[in-house]
mmCIF file of the N, C-alpha and C atoms, coordinates in Angstrom:
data_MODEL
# 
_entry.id   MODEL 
# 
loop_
_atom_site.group_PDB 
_atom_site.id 
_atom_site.type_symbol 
_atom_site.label_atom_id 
_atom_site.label_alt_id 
_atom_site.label_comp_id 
_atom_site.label_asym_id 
_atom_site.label_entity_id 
_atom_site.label_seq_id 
_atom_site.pdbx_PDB_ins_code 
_atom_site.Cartn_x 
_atom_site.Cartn_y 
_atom_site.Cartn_z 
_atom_site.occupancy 
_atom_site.B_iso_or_equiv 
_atom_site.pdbx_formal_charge 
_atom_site.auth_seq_id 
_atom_site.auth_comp_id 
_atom_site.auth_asym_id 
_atom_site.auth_atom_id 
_atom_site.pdbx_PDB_model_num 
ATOM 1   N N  . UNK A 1 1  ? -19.127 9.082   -40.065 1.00 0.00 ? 1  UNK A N  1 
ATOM 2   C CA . UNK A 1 1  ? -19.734 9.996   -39.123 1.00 0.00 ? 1  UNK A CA 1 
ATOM 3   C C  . UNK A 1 1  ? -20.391 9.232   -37.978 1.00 0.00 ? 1  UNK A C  1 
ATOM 4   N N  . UNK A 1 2  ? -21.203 8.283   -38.488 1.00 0.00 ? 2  UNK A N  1 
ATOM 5   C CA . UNK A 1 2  ? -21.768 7.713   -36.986 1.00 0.00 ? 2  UNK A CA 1 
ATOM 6   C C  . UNK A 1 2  ? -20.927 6.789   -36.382 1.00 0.00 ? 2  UNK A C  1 
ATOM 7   N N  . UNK A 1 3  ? -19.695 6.244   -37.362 1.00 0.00 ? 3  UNK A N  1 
ATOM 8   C CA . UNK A 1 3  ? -19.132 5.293   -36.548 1.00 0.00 ? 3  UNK A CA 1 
ATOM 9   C C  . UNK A 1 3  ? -17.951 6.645   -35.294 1.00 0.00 ? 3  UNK A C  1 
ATOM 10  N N  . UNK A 1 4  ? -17.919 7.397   -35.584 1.00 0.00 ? 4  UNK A N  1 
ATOM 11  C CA . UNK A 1 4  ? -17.451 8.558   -34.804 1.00 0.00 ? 4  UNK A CA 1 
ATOM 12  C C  . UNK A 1 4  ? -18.294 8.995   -33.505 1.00 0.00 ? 4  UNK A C  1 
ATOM 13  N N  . UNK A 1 5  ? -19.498 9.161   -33.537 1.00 0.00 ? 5  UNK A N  1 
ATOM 14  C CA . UNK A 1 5  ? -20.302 9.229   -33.191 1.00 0.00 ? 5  UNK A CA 1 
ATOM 15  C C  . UNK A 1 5  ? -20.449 7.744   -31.835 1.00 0.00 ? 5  UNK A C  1 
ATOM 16  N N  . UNK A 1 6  ? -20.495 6.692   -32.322 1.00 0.00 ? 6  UNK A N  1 
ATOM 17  C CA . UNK A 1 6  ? -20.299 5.526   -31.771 1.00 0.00 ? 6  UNK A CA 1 
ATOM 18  C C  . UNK A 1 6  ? -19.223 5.847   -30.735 1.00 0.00 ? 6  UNK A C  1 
ATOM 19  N N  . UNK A 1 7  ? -17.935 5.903   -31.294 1.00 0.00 ? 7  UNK A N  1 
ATOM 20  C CA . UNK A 1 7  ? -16.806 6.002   -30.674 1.00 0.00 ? 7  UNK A CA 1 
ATOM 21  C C  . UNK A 1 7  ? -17.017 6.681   -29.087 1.00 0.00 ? 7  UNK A C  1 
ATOM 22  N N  . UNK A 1 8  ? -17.626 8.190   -29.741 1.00 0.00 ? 8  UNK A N  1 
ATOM 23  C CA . UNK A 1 8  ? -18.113 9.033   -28.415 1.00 0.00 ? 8  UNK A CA 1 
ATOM 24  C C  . UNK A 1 8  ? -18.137 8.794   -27.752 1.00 0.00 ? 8  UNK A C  1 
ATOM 25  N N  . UNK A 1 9  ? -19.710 8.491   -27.797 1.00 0.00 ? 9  UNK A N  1 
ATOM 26  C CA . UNK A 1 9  ? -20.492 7.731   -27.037 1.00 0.00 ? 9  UNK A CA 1 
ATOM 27  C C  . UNK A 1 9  ? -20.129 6.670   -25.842 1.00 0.00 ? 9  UNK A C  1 
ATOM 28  N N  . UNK A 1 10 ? -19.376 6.137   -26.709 1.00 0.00 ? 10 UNK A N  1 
ATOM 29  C CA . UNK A 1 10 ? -18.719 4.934   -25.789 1.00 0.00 ? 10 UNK A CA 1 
ATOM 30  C C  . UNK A 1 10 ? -17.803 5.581   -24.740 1.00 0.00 ? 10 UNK A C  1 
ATOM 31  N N  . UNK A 1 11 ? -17.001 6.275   -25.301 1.00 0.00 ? 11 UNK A N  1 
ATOM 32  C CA . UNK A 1 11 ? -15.962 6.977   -24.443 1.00 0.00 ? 11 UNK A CA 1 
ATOM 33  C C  . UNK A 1 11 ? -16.339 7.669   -23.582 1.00 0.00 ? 11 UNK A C  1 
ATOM 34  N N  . UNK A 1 12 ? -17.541 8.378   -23.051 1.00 0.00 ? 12 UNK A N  1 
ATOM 35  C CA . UNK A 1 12 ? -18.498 9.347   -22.721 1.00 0.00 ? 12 UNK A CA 1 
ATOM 36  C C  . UNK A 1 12 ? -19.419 8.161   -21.550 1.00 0.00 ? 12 UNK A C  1 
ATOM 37  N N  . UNK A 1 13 ? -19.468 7.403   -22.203 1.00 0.00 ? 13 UNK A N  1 
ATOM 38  C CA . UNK A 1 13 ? -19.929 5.619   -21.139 1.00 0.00 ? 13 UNK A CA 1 
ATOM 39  C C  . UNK A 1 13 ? -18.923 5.835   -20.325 1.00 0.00 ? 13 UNK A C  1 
ATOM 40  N N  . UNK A 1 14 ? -17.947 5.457   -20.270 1.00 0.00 ? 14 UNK A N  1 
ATOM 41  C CA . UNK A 1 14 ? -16.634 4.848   -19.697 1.00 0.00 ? 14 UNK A CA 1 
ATOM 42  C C  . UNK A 1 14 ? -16.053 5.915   -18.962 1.00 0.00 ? 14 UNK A C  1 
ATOM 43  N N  . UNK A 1 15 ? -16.600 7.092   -19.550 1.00 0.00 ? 15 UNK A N  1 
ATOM 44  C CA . UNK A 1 15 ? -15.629 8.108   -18.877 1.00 0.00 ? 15 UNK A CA 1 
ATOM 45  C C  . UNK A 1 15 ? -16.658 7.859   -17.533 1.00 0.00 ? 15 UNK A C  1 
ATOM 46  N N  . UNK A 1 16 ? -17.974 8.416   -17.228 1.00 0.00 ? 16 UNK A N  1 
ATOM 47  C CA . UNK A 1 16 ? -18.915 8.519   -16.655 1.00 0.00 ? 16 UNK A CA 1 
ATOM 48  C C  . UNK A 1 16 ? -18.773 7.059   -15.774 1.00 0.00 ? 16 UNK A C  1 
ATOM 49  N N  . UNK A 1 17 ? -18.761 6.213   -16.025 1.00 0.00 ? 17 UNK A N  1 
ATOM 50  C CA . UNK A 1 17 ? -19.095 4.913   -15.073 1.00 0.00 ? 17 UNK A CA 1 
ATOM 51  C C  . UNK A 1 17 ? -18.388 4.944   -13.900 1.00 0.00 ? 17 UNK A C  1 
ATOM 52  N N  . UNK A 1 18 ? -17.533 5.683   -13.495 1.00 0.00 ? 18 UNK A N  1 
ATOM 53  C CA . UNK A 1 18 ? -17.165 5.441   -12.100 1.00 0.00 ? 18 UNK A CA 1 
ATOM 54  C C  . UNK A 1 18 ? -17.756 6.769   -11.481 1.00 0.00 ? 18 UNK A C  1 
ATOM 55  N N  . UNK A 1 19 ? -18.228 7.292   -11.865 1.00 0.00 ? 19 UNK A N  1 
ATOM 56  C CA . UNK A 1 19 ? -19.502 8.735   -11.580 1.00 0.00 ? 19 UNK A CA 1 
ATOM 57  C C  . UNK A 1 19 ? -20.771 7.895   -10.752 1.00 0.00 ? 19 UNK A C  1 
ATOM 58  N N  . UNK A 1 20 ? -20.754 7.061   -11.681 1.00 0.00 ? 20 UNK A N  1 
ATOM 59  C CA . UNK A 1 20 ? -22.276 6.672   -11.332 1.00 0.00 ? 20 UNK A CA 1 
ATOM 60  C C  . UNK A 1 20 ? -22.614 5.382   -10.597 1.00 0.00 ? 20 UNK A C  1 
ATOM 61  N N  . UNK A 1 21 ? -21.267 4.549   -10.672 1.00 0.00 ? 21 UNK A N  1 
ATOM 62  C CA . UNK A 1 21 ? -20.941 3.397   -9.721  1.00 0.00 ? 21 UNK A CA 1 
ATOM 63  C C  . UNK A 1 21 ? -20.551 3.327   -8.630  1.00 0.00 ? 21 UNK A C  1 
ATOM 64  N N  . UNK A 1 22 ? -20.759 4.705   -7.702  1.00 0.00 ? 22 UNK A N  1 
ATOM 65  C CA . UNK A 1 22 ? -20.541 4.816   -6.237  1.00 0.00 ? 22 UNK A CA 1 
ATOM 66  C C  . UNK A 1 22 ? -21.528 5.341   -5.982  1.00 0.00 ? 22 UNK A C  1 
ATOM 67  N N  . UNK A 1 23 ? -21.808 4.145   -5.023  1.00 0.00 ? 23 UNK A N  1 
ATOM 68  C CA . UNK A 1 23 ? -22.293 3.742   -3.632  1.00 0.00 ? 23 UNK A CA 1 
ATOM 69  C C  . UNK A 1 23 ? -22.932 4.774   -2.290  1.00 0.00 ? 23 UNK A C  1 
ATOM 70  N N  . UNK A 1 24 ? -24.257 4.681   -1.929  1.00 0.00 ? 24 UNK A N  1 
ATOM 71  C CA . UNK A 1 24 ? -24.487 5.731   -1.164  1.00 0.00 ? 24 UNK A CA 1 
ATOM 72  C C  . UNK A 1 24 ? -24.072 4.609   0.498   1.00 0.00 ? 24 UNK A C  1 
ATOM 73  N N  . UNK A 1 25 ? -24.132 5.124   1.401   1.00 0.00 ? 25 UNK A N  1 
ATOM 74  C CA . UNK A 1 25 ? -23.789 4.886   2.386   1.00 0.00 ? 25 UNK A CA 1 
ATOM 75  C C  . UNK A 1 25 ? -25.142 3.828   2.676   1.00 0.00 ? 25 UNK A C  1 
ATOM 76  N N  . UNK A 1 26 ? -25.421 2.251   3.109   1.00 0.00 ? 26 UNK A N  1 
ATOM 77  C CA . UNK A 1 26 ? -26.077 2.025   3.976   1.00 0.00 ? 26 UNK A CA 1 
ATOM 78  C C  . UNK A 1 26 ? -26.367 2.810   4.873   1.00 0.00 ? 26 UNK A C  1 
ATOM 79  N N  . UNK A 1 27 ? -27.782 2.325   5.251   1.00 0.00 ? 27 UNK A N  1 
ATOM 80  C CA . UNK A 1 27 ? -28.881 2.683   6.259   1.00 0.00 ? 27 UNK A CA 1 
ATOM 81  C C  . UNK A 1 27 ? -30.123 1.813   6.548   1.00 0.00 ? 27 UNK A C  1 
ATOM 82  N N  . UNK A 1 28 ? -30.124 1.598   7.860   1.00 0.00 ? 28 UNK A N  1 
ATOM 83  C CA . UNK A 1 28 ? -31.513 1.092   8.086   1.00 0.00 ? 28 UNK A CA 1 
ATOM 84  C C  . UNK A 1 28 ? -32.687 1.371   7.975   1.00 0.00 ? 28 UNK A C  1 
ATOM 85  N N  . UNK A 1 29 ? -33.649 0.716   7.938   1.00 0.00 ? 29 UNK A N  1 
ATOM 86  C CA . UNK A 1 29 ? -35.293 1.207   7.599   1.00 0.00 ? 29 UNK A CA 1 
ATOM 87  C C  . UNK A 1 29 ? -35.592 2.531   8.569   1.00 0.00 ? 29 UNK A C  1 
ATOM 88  N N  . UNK A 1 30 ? -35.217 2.320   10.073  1.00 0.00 ? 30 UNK A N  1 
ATOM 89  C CA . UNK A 1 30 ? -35.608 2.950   10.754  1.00 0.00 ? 30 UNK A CA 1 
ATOM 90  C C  . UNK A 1 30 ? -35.087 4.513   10.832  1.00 0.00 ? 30 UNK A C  1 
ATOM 91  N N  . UNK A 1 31 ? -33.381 4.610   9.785   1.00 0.00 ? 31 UNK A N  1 
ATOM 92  C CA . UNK A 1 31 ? -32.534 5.635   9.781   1.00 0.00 ? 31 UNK A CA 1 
ATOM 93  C C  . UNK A 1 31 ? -31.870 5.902   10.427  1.00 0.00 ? 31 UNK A C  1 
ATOM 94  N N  . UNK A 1 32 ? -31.392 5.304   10.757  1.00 0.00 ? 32 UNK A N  1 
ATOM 95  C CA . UNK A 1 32 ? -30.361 5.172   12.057  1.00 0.00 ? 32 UNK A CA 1 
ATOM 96  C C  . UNK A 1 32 ? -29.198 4.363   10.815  1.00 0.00 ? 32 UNK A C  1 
ATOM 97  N N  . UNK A 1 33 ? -27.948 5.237   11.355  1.00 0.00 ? 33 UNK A N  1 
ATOM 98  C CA . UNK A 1 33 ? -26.362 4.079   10.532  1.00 0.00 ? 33 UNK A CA 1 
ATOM 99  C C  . UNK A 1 33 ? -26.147 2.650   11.014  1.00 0.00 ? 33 UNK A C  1 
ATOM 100 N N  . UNK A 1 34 ? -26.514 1.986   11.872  1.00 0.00 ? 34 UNK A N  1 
ATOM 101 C CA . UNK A 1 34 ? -25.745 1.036   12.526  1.00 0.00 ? 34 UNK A CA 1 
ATOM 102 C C  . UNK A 1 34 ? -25.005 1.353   13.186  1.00 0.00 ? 34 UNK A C  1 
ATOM 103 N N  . UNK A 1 35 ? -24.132 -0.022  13.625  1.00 0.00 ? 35 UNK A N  1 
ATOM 104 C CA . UNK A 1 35 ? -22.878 0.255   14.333  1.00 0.00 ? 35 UNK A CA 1 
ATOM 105 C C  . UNK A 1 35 ? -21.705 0.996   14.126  1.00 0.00 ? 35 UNK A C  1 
ATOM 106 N N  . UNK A 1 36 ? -21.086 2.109   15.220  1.00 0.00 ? 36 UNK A N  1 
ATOM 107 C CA . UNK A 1 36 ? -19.903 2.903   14.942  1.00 0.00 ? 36 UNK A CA 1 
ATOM 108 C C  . UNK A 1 36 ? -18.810 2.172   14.402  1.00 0.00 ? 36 UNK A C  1 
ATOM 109 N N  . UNK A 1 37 ? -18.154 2.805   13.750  1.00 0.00 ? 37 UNK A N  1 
ATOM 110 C CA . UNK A 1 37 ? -16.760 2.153   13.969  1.00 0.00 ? 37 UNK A CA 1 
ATOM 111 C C  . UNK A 1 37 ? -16.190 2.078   15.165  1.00 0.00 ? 37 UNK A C  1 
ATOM 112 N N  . UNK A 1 38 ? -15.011 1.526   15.560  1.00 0.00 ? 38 UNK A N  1 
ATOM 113 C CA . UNK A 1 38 ? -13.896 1.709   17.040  1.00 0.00 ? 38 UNK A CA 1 
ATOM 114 C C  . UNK A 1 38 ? -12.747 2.235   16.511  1.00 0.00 ? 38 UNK A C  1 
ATOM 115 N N  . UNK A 1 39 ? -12.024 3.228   16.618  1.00 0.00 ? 39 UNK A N  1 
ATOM 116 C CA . UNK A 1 39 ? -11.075 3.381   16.395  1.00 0.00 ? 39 UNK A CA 1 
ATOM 117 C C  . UNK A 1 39 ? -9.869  3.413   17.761  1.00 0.00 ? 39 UNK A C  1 
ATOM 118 N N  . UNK A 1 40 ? -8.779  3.110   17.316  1.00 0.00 ? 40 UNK A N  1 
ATOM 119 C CA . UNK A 1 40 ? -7.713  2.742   18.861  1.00 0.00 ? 40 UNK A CA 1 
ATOM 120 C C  . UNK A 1 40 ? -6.224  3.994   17.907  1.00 0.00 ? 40 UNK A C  1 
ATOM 121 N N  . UNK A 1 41 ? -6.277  4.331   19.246  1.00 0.00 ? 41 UNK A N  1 
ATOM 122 C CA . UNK A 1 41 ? -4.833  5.213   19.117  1.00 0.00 ? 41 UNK A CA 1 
ATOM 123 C C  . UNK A 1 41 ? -3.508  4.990   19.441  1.00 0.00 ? 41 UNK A C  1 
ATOM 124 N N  . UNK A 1 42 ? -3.105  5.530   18.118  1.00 0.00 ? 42 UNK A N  1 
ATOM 125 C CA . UNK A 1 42 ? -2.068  4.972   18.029  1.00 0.00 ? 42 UNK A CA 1 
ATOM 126 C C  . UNK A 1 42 ? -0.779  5.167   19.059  1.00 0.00 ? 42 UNK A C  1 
ATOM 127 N N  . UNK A 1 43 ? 0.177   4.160   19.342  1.00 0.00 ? 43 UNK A N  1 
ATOM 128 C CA . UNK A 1 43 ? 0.969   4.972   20.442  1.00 0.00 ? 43 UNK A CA 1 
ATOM 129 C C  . UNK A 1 43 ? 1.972   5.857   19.924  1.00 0.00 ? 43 UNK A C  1 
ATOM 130 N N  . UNK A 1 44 ? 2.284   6.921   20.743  1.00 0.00 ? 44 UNK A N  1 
ATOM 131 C CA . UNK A 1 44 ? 3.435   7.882   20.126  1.00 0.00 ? 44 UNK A CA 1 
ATOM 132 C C  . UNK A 1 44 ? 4.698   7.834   19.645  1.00 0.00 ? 44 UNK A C  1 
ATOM 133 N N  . UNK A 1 45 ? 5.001   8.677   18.550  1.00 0.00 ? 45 UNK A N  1 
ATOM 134 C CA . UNK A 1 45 ? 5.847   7.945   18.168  1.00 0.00 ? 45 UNK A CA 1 
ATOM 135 C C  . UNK A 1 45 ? 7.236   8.233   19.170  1.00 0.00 ? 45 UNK A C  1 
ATOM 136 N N  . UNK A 1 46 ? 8.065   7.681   18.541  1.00 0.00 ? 46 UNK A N  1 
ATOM 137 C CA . UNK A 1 46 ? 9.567   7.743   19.848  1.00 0.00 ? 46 UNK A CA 1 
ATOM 138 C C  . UNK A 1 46 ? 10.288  8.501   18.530  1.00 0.00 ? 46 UNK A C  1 
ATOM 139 N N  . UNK A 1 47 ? 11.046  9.429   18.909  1.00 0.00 ? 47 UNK A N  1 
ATOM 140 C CA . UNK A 1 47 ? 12.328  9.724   17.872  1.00 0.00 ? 47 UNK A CA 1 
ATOM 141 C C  . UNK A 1 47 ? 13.419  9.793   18.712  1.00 0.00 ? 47 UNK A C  1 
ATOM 142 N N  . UNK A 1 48 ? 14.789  9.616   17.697  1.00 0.00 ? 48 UNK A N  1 
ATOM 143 C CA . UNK A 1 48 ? 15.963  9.464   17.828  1.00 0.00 ? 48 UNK A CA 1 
ATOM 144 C C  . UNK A 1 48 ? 16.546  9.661   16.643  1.00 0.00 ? 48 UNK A C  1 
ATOM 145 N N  . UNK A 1 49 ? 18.048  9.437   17.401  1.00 0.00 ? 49 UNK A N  1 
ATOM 146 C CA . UNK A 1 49 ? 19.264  10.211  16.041  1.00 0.00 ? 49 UNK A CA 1 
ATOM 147 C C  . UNK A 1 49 ? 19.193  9.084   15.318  1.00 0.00 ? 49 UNK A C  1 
ATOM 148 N N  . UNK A 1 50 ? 19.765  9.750   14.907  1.00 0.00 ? 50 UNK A N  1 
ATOM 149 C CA . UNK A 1 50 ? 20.607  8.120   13.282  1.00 0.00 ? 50 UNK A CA 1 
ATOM 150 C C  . UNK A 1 50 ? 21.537  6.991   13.912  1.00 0.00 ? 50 UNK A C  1 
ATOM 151 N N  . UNK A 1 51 ? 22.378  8.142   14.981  1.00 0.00 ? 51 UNK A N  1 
ATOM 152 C CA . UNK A 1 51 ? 23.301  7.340   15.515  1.00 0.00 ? 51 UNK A CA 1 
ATOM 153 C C  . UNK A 1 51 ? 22.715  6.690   16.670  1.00 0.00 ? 51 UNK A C  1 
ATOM 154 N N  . UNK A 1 52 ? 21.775  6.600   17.621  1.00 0.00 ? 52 UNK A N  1 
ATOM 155 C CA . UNK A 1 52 ? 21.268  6.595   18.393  1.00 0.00 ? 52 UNK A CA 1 
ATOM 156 C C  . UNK A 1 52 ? 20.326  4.772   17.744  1.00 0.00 ? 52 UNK A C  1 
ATOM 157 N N  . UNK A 1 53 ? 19.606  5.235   16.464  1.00 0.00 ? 53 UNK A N  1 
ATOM 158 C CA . UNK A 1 53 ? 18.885  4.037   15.854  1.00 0.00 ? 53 UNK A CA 1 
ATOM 159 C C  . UNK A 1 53 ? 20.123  2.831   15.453  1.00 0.00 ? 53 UNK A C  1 
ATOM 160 N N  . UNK A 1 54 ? 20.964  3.279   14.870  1.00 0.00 ? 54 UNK A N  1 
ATOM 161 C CA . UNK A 1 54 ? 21.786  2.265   14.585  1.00 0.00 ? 54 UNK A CA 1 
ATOM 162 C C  . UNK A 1 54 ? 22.497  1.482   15.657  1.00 0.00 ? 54 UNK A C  1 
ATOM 163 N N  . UNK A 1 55 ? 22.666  2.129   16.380  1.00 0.00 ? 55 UNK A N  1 
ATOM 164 C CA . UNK A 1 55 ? 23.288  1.496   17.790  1.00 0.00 ? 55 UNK A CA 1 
ATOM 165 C C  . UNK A 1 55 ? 21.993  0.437   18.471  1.00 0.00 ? 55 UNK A C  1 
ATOM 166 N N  . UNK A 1 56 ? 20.872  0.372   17.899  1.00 0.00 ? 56 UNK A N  1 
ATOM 167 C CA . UNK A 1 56 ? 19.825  -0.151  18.440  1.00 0.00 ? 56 UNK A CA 1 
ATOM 168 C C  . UNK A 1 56 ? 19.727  -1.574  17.529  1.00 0.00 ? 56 UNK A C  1 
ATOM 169 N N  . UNK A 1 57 ? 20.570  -1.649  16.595  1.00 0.00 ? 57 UNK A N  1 
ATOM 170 C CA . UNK A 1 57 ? 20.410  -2.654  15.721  1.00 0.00 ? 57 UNK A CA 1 
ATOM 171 C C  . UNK A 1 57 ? 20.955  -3.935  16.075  1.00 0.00 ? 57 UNK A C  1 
ATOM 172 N N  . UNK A 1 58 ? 20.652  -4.905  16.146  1.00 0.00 ? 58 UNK A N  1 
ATOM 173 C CA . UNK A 1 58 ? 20.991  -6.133  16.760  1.00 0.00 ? 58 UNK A CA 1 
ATOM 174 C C  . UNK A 1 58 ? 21.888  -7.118  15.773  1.00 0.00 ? 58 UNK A C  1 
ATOM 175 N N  . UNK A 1 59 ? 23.645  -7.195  15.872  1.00 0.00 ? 59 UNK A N  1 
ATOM 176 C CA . UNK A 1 59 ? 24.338  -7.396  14.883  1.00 0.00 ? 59 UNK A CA 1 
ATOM 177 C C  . UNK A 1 59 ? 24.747  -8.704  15.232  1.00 0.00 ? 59 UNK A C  1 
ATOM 178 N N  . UNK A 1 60 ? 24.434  -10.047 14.421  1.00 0.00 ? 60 UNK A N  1 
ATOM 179 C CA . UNK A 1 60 ? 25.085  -11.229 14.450  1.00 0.00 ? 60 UNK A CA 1 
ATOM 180 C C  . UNK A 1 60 ? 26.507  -11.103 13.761  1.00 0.00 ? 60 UNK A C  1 
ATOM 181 N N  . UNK A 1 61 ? 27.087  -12.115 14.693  1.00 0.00 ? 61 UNK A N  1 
ATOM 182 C CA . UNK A 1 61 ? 28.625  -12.656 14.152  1.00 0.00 ? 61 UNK A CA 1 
ATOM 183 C C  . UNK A 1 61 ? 28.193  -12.993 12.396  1.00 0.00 ? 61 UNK A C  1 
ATOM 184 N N  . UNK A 1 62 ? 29.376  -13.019 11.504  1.00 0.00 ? 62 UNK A N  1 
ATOM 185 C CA . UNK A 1 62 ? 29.387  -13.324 10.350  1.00 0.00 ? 62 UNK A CA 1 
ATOM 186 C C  . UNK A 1 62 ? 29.772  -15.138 10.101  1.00 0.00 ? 62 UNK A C  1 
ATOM 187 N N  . UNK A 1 63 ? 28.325  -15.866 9.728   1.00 0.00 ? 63 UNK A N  1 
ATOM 188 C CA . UNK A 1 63 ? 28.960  -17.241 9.100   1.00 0.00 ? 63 UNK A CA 1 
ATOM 189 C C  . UNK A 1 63 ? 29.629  -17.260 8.139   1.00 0.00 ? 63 UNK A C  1 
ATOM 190 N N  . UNK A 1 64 ? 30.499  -17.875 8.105   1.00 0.00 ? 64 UNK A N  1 
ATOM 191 C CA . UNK A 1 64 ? 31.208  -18.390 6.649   1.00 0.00 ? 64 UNK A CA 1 
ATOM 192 C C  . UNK A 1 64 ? 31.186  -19.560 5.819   1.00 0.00 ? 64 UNK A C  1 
ATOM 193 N N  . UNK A 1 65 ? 30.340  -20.362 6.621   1.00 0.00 ? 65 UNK A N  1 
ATOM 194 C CA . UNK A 1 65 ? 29.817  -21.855 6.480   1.00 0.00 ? 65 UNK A CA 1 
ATOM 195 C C  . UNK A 1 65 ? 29.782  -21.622 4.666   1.00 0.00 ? 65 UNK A C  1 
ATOM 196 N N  . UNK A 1 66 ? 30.423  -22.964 4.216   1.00 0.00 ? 66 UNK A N  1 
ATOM 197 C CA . UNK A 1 66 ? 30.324  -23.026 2.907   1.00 0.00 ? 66 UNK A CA 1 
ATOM 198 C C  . UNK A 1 66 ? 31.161  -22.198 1.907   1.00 0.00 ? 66 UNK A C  1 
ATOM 199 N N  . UNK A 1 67 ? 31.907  -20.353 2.469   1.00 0.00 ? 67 UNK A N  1 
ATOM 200 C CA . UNK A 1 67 ? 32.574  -20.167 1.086   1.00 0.00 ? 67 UNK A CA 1 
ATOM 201 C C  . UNK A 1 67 ? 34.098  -20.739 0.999   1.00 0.00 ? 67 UNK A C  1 
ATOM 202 N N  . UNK A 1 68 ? 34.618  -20.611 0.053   1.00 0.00 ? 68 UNK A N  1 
ATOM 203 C CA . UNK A 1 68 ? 35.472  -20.989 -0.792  1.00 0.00 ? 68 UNK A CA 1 
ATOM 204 C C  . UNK A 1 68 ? 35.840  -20.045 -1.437  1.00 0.00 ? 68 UNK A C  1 
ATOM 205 N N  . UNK A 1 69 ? 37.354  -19.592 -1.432  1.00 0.00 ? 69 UNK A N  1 
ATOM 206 C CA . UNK A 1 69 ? 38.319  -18.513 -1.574  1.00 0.00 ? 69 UNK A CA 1 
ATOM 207 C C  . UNK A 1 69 ? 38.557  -19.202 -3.439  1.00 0.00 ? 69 UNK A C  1 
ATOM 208 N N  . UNK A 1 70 ? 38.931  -19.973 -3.450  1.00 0.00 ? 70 UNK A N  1 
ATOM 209 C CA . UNK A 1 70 ? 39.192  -20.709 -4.787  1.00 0.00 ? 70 UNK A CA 1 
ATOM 210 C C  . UNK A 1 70 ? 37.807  -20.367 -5.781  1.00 0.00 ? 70 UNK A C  1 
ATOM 211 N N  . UNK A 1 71 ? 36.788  -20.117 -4.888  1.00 0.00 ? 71 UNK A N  1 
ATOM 212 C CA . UNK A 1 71 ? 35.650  -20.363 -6.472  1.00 0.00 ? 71 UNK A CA 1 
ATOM 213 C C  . UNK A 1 71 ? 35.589  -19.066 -7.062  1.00 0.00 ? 71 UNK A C  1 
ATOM 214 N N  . UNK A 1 72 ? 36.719  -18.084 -6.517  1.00 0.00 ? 72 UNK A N  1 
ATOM 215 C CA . UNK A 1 72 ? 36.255  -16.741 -6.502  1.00 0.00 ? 72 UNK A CA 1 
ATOM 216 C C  . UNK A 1 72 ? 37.297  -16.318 -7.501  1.00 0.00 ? 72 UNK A C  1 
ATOM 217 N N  . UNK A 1 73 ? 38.021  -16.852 -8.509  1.00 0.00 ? 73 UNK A N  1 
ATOM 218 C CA . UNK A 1 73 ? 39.088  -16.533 -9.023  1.00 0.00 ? 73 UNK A CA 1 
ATOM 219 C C  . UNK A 1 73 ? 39.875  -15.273 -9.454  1.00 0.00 ? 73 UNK A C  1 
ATOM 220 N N  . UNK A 1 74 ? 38.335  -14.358 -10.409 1.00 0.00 ? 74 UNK A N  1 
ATOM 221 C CA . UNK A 1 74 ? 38.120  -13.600 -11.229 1.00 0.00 ? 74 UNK A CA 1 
ATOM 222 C C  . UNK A 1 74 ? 38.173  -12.053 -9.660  1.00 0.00 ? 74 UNK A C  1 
ATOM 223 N N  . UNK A 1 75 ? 37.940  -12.427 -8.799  1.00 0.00 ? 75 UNK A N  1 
ATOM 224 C CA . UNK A 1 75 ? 38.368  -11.142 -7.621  1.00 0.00 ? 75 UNK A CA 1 
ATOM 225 C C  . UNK A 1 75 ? 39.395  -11.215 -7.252  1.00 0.00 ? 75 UNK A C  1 
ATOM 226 N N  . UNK A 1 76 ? 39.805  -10.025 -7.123  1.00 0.00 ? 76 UNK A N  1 
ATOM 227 C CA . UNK A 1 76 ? 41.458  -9.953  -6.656  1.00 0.00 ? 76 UNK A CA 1 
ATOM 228 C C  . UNK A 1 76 ? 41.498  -9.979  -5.427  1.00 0.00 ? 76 UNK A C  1 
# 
């Protein structure tokens, strides 16, 4: 019974601790917040098609440096 009891308890701790482990907002003596944040806006967004984005994609030539047709046996 009390080791049940124990169990609770504990669980009833743990549940609770992030209840009671936040934080009130700083403040100065005088009551005043401090400094604002800055916030900057964001620029708008741009949309386009699918086909429109892909055409925007910047496609290098294909190297081949290094393969070998022979190491590949097992592909037809």
């Amino acid at each position: 019974m009390i080791t049940n009891l124990k169990r609770a308890l504990s669980a009833l701790a743990l549940a609770a601790l992030p209840l009671l482990a936040t934080a009130a907002p700083a403040q100065a003596a005088d009551g005043t917040s401090g400094p604002q944040p800055t916030f900057t806006v964001a620029p708008a967004l741009e949309t386009a098609t699918l086909t429109e984005g892909i055409d925007r994609i910047a496609a290098a030539p294909e190297s081949r440096d290094g393969y070998v047709r022979t190491a590949f046996k097992h592909w037809n």
